[in-house]
C-alpha positions as CSV (number, residue, x, y, z in Angstrom):
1,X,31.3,39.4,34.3
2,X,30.5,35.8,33.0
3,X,28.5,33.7,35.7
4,X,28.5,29.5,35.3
5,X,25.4,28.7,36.8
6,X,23.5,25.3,37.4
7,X,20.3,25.1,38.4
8,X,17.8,22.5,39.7
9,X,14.2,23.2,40.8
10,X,14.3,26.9,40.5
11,X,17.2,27.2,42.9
12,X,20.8,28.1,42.4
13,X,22.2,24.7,42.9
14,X,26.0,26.0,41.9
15,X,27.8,29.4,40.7
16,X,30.8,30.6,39.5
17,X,31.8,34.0,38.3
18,X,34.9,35.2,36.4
19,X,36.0,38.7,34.6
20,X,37.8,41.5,35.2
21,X,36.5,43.4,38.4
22,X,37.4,44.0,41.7
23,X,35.7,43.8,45.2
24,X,37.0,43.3,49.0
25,X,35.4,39.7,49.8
26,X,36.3,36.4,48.5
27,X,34.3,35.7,45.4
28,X,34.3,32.2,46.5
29,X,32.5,33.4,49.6
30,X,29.5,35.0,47.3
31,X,29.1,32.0,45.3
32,X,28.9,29.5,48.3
33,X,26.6,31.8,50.1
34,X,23.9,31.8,46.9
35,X,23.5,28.4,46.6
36,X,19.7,27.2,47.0
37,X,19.0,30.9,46.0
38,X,15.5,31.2,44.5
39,X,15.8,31.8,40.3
40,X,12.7,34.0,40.3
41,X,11.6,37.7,41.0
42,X,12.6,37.4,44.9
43,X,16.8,36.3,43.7
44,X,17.2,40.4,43.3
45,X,15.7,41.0,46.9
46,X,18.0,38.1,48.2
47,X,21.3,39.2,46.2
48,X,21.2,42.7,48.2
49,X,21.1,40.9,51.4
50,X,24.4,39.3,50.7
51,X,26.1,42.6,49.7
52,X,27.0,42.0,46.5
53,X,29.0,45.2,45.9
54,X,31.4,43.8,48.1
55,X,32.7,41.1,46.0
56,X,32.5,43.2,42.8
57,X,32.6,46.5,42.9
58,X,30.4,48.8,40.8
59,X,27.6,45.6,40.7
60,X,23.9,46.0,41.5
61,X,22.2,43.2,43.0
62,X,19.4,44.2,40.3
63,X,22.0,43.6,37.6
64,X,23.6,40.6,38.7
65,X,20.1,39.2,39.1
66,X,19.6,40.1,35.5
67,X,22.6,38.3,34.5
68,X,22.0,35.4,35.8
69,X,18.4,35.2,35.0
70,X,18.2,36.1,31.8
């Protein structure tokens, strides 16, 4: 998974993911749905409350918070 991510005061201001994985949801619906998502120890908490496993299967909201910060 690759994530294109812009940021402005700590918040998720724009994402957009590519690779090769599958999920059930539109990705487009994940990636509109984390805008103005904090950058900071709470994004993990706030990725598992979106379901992220839907959209790509086999992915942790722990890891995709680790990809994206860092």
């Amino acid at each position: 998974v690759t994530a294109h991510l812009s940021a402005e005061g700590g918040k998720i201001k724009a994402v957009r993911f590519y690779g090769d994985f599958f999920g059930n949801g539109e990705l487009g619906e994940l990636e509109r749905a984390m805008v103005g998502l904090p950058l900071d120890g709470h994004l993990t908490e706030a990725l598992e409350a979106l379901h992220v496993g839907d959209y790509m299967s086999g992915i942790t909201a722990e890891e995709l918070s680790r990809l994206l910060r860092g």
